[in-house]
MOPAC internal coordinates of N, CA, C and O (Angstrom, degrees):
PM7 1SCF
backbone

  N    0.0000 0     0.00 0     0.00 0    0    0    0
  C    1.4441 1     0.00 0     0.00 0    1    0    0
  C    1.5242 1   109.34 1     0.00 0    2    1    0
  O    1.2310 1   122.42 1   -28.55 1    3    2    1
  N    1.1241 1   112.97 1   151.45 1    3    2    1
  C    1.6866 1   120.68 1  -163.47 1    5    3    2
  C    1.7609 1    85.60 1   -75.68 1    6    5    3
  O    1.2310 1   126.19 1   -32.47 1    7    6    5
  N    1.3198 1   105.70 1   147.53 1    7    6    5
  C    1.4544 1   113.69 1  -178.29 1    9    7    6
  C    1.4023 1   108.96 1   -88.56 1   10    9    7
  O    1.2310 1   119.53 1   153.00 1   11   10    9
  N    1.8590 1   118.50 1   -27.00 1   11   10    9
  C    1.2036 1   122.31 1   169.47 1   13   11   10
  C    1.4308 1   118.00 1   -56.68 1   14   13   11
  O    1.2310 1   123.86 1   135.31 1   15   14   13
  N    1.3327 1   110.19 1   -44.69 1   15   14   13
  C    1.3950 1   110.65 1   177.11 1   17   15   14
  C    1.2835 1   125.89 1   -79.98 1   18   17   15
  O    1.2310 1   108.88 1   171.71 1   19   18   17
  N    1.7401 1   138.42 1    -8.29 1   19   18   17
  C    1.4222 1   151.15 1   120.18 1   21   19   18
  C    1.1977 1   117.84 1     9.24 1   22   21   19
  O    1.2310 1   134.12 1   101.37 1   23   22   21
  N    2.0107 1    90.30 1   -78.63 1   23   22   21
  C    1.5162 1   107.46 1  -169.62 1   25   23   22
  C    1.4409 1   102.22 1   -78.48 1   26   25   23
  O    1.2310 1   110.45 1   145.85 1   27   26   25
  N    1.1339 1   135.56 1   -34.15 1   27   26   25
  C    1.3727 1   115.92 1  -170.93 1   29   27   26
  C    1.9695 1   109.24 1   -70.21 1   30   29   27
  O    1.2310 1   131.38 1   153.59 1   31   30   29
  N    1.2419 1    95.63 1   -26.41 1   31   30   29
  C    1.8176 1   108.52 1   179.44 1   33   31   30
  C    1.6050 1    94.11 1   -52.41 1   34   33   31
  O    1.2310 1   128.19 1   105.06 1   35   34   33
  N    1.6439 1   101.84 1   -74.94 1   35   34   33
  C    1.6428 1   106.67 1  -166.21 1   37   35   34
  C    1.2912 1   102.10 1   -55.44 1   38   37   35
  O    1.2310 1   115.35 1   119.64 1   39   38   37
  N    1.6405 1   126.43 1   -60.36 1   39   38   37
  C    1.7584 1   109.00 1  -161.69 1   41   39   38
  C    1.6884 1   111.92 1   -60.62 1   42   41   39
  O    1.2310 1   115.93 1   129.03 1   43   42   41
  N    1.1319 1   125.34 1   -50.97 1   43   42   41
  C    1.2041 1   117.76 1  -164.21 1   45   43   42
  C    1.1615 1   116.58 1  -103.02 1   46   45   43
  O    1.2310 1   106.70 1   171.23 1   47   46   45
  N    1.4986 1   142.34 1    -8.77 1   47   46   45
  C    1.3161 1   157.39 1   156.49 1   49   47   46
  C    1.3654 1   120.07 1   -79.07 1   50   49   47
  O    1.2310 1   116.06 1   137.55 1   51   50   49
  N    1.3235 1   125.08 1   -42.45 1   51   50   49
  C    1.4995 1   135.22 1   178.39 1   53   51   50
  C    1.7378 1   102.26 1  -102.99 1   54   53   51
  O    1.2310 1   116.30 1   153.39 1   55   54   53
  N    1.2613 1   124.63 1   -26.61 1   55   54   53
  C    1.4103 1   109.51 1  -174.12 1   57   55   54
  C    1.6519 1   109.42 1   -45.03 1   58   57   55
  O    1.2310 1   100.91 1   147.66 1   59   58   57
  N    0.7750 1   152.29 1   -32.34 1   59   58   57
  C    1.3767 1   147.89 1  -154.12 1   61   59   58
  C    1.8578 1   107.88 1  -145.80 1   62   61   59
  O    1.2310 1   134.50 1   -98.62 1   63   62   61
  N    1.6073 1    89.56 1    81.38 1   63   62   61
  C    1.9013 1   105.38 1   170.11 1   65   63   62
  C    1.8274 1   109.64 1   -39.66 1   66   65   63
  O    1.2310 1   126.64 1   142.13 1   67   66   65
  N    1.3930 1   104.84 1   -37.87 1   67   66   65
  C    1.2436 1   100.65 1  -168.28 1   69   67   66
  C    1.2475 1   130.78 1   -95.98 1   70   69   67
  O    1.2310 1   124.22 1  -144.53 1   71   70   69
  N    1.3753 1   109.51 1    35.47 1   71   70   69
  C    1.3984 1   135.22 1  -140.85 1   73   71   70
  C    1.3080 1   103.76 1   -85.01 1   74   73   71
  O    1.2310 1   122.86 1   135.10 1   75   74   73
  N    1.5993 1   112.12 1   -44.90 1   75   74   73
  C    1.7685 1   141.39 1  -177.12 1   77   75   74
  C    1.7067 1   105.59 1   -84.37 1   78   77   75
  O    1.2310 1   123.50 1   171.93 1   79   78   77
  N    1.1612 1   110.88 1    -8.07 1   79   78   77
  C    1.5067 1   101.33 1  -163.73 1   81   79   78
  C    1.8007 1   116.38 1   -32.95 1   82   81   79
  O    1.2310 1   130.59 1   104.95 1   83   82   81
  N    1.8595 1    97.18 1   -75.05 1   83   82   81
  C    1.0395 1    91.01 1   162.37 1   85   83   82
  C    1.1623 1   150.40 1   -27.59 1   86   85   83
  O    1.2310 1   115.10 1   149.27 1   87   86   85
  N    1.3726 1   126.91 1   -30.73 1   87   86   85
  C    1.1886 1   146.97 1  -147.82 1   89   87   86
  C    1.5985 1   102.72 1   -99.71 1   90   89   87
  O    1.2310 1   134.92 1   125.49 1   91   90   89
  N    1.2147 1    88.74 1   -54.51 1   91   90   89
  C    2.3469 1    96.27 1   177.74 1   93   91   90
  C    1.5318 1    85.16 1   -73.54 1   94   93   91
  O    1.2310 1   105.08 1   140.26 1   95   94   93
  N    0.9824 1   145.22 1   -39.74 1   95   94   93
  C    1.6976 1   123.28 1  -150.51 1   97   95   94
  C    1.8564 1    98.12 1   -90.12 1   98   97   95
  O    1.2310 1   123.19 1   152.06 1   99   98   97
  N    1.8194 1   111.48 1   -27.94 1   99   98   97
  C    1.6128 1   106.50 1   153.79 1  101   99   98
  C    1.3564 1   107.84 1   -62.33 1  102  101   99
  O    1.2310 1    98.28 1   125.72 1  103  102  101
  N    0.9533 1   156.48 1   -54.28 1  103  102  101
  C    1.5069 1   151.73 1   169.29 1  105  103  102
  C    1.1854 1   105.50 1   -31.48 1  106  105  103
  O    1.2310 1   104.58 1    87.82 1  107  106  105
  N    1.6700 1   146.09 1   -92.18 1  107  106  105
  C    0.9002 1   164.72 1   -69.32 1  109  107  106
  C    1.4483 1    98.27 1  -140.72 1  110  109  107
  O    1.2310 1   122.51 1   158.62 1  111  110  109
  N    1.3391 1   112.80 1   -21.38 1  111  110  109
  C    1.5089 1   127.29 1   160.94 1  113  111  110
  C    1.4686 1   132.71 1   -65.62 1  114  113  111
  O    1.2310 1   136.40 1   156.47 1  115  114  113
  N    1.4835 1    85.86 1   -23.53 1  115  114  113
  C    1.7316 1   116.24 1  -172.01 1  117  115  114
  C    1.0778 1    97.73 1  -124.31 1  118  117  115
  O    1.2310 1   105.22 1   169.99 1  119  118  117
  N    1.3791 1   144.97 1   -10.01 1  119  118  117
  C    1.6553 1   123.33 1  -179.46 1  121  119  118
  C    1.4793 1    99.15 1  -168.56 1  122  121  119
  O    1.2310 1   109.36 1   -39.00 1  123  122  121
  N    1.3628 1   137.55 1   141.00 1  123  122  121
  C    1.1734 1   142.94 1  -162.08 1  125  123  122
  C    1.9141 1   101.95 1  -120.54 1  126  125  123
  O    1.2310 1   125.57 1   148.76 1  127  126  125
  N    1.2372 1   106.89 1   -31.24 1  127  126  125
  C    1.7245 1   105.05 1   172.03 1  129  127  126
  C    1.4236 1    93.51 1  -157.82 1  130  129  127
  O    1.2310 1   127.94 1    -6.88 1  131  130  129
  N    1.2594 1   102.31 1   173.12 1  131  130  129
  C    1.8391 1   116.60 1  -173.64 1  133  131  130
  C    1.6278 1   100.37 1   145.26 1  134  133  131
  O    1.2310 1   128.80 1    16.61 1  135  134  133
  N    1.9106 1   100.65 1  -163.39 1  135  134  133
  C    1.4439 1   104.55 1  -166.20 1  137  135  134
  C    1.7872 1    68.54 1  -120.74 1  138  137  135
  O    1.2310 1   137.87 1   -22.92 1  139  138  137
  N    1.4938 1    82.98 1   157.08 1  139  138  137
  C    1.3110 1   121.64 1  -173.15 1  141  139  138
  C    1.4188 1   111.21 1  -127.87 1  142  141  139
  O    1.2310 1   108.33 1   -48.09 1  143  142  141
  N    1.8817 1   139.42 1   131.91 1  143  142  141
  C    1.3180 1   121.72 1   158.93 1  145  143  142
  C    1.4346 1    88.41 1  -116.30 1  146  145  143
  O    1.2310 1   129.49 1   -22.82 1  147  146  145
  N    1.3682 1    99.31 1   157.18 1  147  146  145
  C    1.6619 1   109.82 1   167.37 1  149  147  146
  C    1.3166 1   109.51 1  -105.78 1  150  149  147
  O    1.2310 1    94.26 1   -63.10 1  151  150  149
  N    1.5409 1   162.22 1   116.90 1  151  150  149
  C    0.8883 1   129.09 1   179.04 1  153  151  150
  C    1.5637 1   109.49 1   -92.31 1  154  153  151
  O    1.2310 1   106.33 1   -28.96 1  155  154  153
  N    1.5196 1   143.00 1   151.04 1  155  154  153
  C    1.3683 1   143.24 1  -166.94 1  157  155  154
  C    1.1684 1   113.06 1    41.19 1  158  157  155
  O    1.2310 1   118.73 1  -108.22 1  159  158  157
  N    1.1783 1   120.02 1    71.78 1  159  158  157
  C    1.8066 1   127.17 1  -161.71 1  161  159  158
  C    1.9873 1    89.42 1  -103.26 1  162  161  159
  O    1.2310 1   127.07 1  -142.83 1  163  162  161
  N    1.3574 1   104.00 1    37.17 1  163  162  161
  C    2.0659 1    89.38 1   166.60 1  165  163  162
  C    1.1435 1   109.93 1    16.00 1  166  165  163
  O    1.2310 1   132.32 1    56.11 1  167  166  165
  N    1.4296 1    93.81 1  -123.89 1  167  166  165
  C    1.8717 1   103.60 1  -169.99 1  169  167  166
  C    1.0595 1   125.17 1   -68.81 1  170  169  167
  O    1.2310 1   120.17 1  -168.00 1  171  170  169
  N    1.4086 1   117.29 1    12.00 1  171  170  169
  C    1.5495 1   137.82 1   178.59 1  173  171  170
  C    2.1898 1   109.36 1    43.05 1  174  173  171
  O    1.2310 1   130.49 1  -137.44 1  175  174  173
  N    1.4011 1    97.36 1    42.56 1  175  174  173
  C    1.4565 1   117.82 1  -172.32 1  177  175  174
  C    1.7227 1    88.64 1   -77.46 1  178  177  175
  O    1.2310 1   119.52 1   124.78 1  179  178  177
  N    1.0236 1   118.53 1   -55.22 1  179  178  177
  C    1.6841 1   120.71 1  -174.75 1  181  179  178
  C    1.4763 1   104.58 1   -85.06 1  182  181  179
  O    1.2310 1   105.82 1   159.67 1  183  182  181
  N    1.1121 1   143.91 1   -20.33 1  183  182  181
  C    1.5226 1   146.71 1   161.60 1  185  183  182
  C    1.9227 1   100.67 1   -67.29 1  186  185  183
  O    1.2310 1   114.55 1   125.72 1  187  186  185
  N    1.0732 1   127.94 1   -54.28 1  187  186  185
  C    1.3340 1   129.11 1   155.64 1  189  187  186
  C    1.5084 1   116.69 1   -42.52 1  190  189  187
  O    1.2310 1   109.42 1    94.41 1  191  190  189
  N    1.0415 1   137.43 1   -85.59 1  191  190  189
  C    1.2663 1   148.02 1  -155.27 1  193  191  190
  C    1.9464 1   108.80 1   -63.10 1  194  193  191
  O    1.2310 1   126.29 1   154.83 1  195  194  193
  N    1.4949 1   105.51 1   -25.17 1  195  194  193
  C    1.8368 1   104.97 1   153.15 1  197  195  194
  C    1.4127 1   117.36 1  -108.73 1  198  197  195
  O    1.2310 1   123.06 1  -175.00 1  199  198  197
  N    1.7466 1   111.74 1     5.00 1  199  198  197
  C    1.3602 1    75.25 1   154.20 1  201  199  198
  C    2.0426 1   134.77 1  -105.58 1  202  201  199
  O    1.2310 1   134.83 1  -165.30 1  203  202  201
  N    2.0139 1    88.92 1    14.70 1  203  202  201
  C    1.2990 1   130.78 1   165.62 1  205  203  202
  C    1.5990 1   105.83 1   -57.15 1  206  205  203
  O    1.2310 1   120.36 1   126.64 1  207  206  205
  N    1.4200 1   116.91 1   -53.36 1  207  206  205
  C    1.3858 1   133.22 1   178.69 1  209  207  206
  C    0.9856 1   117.29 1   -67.14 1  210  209  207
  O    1.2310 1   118.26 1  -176.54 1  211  210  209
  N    1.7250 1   120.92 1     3.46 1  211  210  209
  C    1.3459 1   118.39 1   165.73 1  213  211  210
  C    1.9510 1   111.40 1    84.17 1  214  213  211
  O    1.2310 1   120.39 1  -179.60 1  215  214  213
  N    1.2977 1   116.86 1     0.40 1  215  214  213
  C    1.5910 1   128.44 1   150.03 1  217  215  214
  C    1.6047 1   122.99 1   -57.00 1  218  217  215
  O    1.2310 1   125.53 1   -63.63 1  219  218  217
  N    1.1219 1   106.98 1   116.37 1  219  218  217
  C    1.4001 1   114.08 1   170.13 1  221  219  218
  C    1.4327 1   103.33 1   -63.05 1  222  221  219
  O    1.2310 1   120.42 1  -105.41 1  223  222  221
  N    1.2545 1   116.80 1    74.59 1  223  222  221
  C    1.9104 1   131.16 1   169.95 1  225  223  222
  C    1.4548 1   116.68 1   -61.96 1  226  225  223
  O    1.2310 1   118.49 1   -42.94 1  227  226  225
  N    1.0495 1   120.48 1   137.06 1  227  226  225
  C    1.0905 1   127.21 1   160.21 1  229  227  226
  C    1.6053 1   125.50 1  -157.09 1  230  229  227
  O    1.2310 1   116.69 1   -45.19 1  231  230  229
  N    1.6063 1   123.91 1   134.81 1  231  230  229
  C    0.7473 1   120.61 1  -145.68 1  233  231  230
  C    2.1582 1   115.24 1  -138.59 1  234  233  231
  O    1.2310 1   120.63 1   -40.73 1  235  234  233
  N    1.1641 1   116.40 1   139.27 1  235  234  233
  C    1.7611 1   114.04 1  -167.00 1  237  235  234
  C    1.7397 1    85.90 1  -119.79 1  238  237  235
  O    1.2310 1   130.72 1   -45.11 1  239  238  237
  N    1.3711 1    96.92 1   134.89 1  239  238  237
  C    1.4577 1   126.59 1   159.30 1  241  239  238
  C    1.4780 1   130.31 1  -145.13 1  242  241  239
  O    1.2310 1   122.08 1   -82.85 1  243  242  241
  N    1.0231 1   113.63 1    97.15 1  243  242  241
  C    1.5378 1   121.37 1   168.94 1  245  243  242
  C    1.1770 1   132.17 1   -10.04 1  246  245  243
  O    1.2310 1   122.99 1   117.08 1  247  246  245
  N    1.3104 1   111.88 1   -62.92 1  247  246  245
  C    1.5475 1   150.35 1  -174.12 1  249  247  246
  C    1.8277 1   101.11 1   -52.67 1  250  249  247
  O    1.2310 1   118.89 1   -84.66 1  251  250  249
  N    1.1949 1   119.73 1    95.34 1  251  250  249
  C    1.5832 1   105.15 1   176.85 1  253  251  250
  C    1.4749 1   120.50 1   -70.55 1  254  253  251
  O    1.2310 1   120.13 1  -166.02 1  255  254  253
  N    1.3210 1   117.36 1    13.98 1  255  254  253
  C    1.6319 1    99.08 1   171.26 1  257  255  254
  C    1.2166 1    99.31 1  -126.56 1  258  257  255
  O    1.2310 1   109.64 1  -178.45 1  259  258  257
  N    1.6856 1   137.03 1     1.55 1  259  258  257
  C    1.3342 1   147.08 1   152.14 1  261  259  258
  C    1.6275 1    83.62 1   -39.14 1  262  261  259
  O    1.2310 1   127.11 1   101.69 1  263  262  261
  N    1.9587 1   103.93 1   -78.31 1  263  262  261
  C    1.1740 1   120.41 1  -157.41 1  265  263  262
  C    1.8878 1   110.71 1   -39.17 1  266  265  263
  O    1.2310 1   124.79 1   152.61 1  267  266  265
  N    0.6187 1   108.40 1   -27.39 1  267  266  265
  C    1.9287 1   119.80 1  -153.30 1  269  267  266
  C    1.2629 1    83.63 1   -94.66 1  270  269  267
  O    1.2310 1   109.22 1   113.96 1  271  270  269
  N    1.5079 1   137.81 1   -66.04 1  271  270  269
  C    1.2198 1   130.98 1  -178.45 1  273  271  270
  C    1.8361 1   130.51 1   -39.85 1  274  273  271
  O    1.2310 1   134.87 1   134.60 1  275  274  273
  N    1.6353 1    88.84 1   -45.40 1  275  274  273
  C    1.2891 1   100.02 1   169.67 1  277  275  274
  C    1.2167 1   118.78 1   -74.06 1  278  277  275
  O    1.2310 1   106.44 1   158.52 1  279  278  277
  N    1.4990 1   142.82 1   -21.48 1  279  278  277
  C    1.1542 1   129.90 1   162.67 1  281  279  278
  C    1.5751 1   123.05 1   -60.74 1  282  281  279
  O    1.2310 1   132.81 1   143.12 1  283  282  281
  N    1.6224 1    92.86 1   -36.88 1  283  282  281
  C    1.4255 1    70.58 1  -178.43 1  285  283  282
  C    1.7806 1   123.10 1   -90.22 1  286  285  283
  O    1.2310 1   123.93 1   178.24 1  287  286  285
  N    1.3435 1   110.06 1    -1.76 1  287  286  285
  C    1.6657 1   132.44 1   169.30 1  289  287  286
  C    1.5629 1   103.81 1   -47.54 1  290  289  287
  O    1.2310 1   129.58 1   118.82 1  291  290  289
  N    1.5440 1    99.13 1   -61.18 1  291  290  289
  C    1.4009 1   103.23 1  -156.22 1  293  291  290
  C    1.7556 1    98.92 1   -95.23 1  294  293  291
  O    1.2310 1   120.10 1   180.00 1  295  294  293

């Protein structure tokens, strides 16, 4: 995986875990388990964090080093 695209994943995509908060706790208000798609889930930081919540997640990204990253994330 390109190392340029790594660091730009982790610094500016992963810098901030709590980035989605809102976002799973709007979910989670409305649905407690289920299937989930993300579509263009980048750093797959919010594709991670429901499929933490026990969601059958799943997620499409274009981007092939999004993609590559997330394999090896998840």
């Amino acid at each position: 995986m390109d190392e340029k695209a790594i660091r730009y994943i982790e610094e500016k995509l992963q810098s901030n875990p709590h980035r989605f908060d809102h976002h799973i706790a709007t979910v989670l208000q409305h649905q407690q388990q289920g299937t989930l798609l993300d579509i263009g889930f980048g750093g797959a930081l919010f594709l991670r964090s429901m499929l933490q919540q026990g969601f059958d997640a799943y997620g499409i990204e274009l981007d092939k080093q999004y993609l590559l990253y997330a394999k090896e994330v998840l």
